[in-house]
PDB file of N, H, CA, C and O in Angstrom:
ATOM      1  N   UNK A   1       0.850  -1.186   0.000  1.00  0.00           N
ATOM      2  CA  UNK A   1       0.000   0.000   0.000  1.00  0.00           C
ATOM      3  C   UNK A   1       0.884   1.233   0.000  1.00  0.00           C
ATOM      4  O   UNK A   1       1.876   1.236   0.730  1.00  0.00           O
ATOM      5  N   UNK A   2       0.618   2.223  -0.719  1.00  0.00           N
ATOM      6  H   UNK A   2      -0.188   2.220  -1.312  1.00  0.00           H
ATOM      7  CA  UNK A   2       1.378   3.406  -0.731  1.00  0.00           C
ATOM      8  C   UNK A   2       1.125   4.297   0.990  1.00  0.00           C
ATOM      9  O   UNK A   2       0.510   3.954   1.999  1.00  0.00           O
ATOM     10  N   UNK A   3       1.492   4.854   0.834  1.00  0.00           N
ATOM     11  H   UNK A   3       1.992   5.133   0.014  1.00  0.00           H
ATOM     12  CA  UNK A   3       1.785   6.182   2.421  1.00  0.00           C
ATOM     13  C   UNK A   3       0.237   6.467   2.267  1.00  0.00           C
ATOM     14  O   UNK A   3      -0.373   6.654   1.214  1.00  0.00           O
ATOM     15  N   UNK A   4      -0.110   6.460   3.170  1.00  0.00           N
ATOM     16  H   UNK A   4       0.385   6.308   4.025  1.00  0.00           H
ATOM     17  CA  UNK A   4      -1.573   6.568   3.412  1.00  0.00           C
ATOM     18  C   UNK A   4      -1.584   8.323   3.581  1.00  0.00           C
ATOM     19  O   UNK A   4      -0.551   8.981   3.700  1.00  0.00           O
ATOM     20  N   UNK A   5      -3.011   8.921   3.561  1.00  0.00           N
ATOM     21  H   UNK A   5      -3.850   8.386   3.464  1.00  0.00           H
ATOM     22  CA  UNK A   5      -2.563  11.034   3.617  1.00  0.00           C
ATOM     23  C   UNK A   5      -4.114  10.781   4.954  1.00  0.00           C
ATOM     24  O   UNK A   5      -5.251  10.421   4.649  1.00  0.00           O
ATOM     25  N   UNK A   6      -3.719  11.039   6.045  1.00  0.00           N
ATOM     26  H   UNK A   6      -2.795  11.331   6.293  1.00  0.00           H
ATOM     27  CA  UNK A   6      -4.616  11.636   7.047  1.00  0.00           C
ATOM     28  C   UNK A   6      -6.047  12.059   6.373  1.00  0.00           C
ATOM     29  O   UNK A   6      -5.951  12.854   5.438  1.00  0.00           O
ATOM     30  N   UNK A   7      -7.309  11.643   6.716  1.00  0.00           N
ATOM     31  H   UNK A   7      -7.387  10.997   7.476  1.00  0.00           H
ATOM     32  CA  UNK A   7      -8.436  12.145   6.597  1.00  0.00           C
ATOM     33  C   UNK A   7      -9.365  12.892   7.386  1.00  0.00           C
ATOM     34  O   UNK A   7     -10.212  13.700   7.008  1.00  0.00           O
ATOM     35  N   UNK A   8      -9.055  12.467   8.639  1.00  0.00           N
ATOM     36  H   UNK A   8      -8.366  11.810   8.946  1.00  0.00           H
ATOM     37  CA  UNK A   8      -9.553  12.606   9.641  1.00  0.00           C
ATOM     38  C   UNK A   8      -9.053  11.908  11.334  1.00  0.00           C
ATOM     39  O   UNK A   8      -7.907  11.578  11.638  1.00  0.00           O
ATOM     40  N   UNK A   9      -9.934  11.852  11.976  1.00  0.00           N
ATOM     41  H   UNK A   9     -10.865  12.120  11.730  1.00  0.00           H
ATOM     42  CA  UNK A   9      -9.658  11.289  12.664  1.00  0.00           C
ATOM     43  C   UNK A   9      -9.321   9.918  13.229  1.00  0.00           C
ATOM     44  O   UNK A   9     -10.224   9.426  13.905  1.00  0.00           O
ATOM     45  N   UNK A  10      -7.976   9.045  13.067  1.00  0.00           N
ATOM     46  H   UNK A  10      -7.242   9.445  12.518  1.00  0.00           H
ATOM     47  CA  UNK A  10      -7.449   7.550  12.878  1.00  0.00           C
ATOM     48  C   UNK A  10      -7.800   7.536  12.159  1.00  0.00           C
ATOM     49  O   UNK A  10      -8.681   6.680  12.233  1.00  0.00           O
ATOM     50  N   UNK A  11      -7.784   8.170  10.743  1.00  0.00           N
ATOM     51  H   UNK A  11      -7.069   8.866  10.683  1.00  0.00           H
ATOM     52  CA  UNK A  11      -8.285   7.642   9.508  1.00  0.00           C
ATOM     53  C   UNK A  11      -7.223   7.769   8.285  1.00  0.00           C
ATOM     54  O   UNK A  11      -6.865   8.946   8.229  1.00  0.00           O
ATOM     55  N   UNK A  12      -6.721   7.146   7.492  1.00  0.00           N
ATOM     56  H   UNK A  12      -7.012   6.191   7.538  1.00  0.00           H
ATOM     57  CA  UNK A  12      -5.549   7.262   6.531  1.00  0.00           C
ATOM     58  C   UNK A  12      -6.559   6.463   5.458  1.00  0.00           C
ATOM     59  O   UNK A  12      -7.344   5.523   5.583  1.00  0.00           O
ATOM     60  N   UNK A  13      -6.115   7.369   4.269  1.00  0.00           N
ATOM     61  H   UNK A  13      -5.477   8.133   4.168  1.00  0.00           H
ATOM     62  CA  UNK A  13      -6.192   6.740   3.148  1.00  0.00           C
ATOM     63  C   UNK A  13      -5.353   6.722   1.668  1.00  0.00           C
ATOM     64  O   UNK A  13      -5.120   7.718   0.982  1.00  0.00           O
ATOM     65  N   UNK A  14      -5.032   5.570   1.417  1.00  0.00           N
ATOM     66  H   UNK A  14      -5.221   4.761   1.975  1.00  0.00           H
ATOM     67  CA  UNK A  14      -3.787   5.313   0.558  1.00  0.00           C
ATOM     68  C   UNK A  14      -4.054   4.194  -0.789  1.00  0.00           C
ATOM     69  O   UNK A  14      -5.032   3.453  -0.692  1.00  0.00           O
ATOM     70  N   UNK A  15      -3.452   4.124  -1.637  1.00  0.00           N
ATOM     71  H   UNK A  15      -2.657   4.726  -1.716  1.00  0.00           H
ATOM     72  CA  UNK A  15      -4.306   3.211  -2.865  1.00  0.00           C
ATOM     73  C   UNK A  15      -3.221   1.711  -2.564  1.00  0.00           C
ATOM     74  O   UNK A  15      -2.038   1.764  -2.227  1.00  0.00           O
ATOM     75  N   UNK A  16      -3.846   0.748  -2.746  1.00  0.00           N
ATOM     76  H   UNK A  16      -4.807   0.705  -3.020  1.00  0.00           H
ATOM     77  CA  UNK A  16      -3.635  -0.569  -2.972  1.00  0.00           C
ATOM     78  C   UNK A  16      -3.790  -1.063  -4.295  1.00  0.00           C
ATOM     79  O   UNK A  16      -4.817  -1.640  -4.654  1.00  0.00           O
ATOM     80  N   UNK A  17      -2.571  -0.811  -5.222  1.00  0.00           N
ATOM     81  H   UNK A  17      -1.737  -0.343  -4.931  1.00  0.00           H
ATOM     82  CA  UNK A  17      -3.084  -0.775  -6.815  1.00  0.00           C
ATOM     83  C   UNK A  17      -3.892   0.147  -7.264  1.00  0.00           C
ATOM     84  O   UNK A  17      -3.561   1.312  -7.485  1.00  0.00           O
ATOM     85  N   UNK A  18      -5.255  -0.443  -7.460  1.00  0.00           N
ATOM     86  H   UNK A  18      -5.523  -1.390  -7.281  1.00  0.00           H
ATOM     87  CA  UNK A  18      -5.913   0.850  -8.073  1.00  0.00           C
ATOM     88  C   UNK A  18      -7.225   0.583  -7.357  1.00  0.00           C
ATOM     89  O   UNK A  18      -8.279   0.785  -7.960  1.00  0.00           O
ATOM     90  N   UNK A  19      -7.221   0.171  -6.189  1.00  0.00           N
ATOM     91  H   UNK A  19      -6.364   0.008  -5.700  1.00  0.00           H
ATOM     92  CA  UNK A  19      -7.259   0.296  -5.095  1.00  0.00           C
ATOM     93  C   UNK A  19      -7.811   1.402  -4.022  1.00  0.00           C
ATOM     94  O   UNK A  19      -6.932   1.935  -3.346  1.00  0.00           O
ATOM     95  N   UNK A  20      -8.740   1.684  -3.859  1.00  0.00           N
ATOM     96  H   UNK A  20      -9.455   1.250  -4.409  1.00  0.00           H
ATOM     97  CA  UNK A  20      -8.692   2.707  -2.537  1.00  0.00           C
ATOM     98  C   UNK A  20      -8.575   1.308  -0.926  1.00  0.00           C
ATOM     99  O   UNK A  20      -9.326   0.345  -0.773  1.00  0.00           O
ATOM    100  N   UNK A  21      -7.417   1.720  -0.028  1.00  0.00           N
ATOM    101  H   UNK A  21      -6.807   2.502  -0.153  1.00  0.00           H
ATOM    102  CA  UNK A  21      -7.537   1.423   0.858  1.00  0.00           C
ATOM    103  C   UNK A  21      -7.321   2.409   2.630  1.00  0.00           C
ATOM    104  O   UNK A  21      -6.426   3.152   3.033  1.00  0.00           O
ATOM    105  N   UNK A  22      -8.430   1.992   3.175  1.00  0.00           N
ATOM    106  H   UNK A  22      -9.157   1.389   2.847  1.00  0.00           H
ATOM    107  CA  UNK A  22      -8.389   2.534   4.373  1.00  0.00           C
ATOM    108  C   UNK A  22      -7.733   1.982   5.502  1.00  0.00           C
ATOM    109  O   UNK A  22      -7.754   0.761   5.659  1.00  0.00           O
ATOM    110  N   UNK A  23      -7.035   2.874   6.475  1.00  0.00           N
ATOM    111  H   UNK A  23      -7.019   3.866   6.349  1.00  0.00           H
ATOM    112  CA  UNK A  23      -6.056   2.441   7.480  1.00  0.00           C
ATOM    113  C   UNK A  23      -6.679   3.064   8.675  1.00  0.00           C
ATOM    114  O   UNK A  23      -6.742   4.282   8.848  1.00  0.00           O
ATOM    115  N   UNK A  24      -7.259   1.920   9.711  1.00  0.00           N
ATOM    116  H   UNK A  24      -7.208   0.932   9.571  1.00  0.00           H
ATOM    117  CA  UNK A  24      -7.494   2.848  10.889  1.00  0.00           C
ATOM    118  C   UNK A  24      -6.886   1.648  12.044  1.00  0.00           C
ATOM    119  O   UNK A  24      -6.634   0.475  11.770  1.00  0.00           O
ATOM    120  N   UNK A  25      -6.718   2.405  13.580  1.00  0.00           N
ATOM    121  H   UNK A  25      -6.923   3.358  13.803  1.00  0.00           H
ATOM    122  CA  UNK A  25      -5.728   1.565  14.267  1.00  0.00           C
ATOM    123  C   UNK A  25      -7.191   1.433  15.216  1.00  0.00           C
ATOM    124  O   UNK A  25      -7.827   2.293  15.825  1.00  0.00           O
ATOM    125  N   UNK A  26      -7.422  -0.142  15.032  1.00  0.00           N
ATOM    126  H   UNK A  26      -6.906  -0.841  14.537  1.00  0.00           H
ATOM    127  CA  UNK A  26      -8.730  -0.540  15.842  1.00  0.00           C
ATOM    128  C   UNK A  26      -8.411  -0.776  17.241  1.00  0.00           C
ATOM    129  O   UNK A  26      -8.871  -1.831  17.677  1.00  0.00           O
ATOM    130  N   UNK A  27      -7.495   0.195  18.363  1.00  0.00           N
ATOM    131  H   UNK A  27      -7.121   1.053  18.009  1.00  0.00           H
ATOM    132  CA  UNK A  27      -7.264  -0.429  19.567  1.00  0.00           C
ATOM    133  C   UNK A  27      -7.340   1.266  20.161  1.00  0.00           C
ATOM    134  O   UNK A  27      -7.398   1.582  21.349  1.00  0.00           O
ATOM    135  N   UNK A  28      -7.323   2.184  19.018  1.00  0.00           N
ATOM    136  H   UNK A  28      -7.276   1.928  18.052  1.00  0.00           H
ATOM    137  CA  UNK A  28      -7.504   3.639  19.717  1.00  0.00           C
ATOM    138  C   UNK A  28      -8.878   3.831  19.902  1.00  0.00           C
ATOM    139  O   UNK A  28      -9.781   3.242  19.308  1.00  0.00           O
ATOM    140  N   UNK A  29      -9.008   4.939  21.010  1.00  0.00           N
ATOM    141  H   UNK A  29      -8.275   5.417  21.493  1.00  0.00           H
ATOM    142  CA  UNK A  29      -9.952   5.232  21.574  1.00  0.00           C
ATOM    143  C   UNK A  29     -10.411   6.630  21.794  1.00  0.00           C
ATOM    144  O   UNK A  29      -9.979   7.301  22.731  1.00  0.00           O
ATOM    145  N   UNK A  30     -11.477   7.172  20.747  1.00  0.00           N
ATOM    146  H   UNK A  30     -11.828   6.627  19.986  1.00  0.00           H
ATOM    147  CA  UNK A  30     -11.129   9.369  20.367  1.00  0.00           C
ATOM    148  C   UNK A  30     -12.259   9.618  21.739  1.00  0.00           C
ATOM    149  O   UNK A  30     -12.194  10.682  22.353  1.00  0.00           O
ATOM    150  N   UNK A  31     -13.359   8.461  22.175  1.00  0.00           N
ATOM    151  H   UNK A  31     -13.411   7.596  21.676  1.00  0.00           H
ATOM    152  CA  UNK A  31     -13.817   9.140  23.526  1.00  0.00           C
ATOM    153  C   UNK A  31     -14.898   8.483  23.053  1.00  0.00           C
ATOM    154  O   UNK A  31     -14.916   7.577  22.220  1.00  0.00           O
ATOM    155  N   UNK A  32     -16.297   9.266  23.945  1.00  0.00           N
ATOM    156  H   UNK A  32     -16.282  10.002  24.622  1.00  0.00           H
ATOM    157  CA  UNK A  32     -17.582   8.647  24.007  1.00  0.00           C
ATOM    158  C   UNK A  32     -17.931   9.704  22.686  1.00  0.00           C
ATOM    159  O   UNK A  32     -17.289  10.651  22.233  1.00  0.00           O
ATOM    160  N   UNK A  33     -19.521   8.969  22.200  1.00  0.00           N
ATOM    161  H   UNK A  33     -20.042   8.199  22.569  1.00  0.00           H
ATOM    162  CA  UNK A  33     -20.174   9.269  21.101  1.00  0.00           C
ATOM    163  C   UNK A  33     -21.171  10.439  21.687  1.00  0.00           C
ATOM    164  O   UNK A  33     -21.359  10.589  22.895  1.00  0.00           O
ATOM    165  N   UNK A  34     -21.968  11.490  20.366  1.00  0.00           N
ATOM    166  H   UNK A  34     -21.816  11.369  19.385  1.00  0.00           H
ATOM    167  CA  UNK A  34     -22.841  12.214  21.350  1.00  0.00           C
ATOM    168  C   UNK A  34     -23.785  11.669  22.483  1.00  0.00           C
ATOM    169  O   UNK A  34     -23.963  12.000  23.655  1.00  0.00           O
ATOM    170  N   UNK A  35     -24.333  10.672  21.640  1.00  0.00           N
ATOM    171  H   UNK A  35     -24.188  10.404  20.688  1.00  0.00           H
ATOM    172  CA  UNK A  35     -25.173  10.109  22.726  1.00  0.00           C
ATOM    173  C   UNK A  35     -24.436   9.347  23.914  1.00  0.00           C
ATOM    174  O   UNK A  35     -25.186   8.933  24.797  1.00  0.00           O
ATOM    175  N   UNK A  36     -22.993   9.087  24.071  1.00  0.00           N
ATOM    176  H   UNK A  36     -22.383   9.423  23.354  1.00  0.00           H
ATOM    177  CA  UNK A  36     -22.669   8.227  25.271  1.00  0.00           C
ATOM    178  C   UNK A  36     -22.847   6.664  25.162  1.00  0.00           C
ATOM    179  O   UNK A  36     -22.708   5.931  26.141  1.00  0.00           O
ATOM    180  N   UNK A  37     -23.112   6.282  24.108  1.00  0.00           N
ATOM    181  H   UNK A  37     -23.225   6.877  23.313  1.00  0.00           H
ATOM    182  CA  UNK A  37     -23.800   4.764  23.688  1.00  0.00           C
ATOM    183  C   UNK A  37     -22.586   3.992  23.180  1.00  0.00           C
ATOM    184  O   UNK A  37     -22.518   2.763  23.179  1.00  0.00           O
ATOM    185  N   UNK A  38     -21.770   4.702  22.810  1.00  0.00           N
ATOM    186  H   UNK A  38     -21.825   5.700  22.810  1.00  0.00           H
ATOM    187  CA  UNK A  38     -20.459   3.897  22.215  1.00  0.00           C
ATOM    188  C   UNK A  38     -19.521   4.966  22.218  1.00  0.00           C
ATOM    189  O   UNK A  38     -19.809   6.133  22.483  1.00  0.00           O
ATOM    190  N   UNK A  39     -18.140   4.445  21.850  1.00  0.00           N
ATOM    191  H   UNK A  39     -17.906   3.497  21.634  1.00  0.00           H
ATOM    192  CA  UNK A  39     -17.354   4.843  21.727  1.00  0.00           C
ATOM    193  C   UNK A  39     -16.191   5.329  20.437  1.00  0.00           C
ATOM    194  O   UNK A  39     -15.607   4.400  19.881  1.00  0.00           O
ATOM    195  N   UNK A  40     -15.981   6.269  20.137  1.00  0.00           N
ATOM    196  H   UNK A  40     -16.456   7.024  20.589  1.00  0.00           H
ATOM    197  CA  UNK A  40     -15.510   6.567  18.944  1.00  0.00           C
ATOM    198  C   UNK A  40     -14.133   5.859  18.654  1.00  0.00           C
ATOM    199  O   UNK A  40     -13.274   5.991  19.525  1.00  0.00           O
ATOM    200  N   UNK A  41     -13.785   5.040  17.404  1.00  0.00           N
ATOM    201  H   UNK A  41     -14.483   4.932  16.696  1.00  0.00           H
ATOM    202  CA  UNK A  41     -12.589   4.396  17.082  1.00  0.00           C
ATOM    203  C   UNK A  41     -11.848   5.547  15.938  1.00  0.00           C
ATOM    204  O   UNK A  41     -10.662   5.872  15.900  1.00  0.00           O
ATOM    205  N   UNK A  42     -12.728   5.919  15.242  1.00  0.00           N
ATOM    206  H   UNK A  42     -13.692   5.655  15.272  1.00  0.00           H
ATOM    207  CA  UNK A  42     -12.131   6.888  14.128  1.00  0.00           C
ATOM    208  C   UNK A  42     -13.364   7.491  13.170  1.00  0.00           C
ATOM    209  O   UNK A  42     -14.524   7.082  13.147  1.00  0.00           O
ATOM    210  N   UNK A  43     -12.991   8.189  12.666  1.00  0.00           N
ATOM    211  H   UNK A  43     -12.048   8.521  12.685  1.00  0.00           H
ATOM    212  CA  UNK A  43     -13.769   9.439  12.248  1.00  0.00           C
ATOM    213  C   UNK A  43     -13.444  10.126  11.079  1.00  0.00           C
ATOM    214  O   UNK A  43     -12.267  10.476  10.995  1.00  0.00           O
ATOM    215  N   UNK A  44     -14.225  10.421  10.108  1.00  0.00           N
ATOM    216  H   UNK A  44     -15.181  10.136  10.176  1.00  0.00           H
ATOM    217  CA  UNK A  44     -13.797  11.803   9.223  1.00  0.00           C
ATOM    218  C   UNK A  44     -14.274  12.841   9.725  1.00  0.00           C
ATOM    219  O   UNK A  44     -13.359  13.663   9.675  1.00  0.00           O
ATOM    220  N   UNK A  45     -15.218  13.337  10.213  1.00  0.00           N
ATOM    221  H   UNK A  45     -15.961  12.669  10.254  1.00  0.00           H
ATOM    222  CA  UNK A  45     -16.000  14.138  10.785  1.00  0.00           C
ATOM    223  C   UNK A  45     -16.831  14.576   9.712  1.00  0.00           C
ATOM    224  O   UNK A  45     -16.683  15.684   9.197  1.00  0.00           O
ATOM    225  N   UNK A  46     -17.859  13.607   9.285  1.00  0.00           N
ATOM    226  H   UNK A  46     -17.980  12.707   9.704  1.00  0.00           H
ATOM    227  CA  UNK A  46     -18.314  14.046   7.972  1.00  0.00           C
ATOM    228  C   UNK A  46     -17.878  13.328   6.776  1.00  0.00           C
ATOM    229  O   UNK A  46     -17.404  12.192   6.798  1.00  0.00           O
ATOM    230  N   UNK A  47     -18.148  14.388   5.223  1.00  0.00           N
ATOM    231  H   UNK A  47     -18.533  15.311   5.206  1.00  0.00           H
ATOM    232  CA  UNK A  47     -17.475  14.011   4.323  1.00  0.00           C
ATOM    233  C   UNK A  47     -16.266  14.707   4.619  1.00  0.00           C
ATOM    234  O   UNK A  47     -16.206  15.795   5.192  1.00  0.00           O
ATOM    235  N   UNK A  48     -15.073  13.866   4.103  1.00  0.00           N
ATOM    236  H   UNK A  48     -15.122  12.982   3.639  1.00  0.00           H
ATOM    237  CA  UNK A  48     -13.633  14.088   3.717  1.00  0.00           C
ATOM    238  C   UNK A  48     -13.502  13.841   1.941  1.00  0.00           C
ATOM    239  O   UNK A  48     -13.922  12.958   1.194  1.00  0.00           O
ATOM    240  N   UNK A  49     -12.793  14.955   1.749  1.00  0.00           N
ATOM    241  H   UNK A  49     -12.452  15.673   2.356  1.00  0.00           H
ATOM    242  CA  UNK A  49     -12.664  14.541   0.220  1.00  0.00           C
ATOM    243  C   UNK A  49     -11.286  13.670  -0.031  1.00  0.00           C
ATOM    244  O   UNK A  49     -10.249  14.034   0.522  1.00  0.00           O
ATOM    245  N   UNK A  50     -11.302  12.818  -0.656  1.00  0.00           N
ATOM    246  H   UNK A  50     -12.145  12.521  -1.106  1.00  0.00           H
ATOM    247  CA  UNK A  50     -10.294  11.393  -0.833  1.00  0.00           C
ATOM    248  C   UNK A  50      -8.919  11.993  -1.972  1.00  0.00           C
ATOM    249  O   UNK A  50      -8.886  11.981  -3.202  1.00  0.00           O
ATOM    250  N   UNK A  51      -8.056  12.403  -1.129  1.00  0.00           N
ATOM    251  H   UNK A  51      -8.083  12.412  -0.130  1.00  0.00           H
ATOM    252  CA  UNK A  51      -6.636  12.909  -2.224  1.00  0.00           C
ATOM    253  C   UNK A  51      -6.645  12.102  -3.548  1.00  0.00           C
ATOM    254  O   UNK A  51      -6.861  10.890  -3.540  1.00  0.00           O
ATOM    255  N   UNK A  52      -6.429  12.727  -4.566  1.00  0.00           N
ATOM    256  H   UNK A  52      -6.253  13.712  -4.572  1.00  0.00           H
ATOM    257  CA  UNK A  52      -6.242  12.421  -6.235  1.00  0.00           C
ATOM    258  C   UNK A  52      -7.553  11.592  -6.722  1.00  0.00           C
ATOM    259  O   UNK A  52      -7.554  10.744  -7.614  1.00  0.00           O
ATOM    260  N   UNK A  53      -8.614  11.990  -5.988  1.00  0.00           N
ATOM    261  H   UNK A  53      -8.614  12.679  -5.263  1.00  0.00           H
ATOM    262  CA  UNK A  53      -9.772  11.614  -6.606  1.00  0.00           C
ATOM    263  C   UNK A  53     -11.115  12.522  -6.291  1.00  0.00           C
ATOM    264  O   UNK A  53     -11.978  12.155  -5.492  1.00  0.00           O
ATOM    265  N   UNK A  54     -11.167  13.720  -7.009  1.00  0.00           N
ATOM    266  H   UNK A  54     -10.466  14.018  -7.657  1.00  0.00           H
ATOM    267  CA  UNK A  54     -11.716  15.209  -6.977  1.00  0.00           C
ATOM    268  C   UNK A  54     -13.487  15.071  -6.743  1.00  0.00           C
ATOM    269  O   UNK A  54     -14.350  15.806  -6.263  1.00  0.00           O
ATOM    270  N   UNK A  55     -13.464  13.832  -7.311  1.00  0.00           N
ATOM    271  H   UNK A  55     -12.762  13.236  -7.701  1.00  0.00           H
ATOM    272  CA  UNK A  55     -15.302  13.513  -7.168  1.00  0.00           C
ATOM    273  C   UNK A  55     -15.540  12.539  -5.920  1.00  0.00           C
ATOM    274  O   UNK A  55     -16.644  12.428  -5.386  1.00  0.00           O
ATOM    275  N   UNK A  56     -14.663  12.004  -5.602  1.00  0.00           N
ATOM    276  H   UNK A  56     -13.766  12.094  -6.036  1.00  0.00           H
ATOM    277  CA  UNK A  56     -14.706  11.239  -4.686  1.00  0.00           C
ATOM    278  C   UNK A  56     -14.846  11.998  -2.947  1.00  0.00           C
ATOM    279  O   UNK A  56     -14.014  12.847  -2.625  1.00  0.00           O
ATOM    280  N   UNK A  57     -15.798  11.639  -2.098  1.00  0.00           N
ATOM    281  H   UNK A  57     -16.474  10.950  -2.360  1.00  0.00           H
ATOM    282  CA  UNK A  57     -15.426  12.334  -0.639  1.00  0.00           C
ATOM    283  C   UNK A  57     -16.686  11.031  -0.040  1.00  0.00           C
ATOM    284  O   UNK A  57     -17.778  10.611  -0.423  1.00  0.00           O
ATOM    285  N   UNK A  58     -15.859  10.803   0.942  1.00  0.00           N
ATOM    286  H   UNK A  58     -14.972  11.143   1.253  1.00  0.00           H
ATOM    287  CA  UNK A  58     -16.294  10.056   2.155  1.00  0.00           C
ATOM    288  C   UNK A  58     -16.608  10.233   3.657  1.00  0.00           C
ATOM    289  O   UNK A  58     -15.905  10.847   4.459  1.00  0.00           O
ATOM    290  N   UNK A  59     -17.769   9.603   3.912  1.00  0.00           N
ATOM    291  H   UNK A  59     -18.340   9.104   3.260  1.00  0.00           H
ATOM    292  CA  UNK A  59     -18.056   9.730   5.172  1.00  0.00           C
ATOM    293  C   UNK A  59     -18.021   8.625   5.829  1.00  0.00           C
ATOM    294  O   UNK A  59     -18.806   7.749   5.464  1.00  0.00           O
ATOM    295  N   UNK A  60     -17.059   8.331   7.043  1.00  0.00           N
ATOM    296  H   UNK A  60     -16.421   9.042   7.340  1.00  0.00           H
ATOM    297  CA  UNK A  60     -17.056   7.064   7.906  1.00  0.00           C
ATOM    298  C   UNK A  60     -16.560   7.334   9.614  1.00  0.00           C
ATOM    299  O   UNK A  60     -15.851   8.126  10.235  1.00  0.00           O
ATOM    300  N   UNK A  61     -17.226   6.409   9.831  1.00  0.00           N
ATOM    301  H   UNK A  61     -17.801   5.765   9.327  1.00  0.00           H
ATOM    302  CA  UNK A  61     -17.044   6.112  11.694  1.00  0.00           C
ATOM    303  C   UNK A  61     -17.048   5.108  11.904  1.00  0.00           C
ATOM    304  O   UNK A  61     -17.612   4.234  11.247  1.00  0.00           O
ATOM    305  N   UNK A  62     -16.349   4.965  12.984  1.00  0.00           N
ATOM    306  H   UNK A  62     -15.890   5.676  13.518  1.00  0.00           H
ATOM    307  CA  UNK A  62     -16.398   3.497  13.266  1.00  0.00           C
ATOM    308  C   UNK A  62     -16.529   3.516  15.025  1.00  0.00           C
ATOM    309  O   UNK A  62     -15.812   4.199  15.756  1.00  0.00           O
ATOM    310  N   UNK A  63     -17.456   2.736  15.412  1.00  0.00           N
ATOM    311  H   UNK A  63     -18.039   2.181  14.818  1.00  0.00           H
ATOM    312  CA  UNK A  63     -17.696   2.965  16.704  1.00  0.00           C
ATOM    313  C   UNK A  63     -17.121   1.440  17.469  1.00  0.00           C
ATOM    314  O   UNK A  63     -16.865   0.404  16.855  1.00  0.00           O
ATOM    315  N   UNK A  64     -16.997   1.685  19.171  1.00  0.00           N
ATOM    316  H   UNK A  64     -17.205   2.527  19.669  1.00  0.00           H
ATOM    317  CA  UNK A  64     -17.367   0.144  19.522  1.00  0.00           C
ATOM    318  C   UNK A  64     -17.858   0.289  20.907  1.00  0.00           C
ATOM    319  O   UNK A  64     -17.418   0.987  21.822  1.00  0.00           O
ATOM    320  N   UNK A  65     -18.941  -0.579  20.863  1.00  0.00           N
ATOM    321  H   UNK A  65     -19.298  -1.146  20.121  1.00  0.00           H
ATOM    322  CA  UNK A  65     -19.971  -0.548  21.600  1.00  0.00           C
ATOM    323  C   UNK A  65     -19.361  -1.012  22.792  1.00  0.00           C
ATOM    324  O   UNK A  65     -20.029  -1.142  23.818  1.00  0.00           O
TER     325      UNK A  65
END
């Protein structure tokens, strides 16, 4: 996988061939969710727009309960 470029929060994204691949470290911990129901692992905060792909923007979270 090439050098992944920061998206957000624990969030890297880098191409695997031709490829989009995402890198997040599933053992961090960014705090509780608004509601307090889970816990935040990583984040874009929203859409993030995805480096060298201008139409492309993503939104992801990843929680654990």
């Amino acid at each position: 996988m090439a050098a992944g470029t920061k998206i957000g929060r624990n969030v890297s994204v880098g191409t695997l061939g031709e490829l989009l691949a995402f890198t997040v470290d599933p053992n961090e911990d960014l705090g509780p969710s608004k509601t307090g129901k889970s816990n935040i692992v990583a984040s874009t905060g929203g859409f993030a727009e995805v480096p060298g792909y201008p139409n492309l923007r993503v939104n992801l979270t990843i929680i654990r309960r």
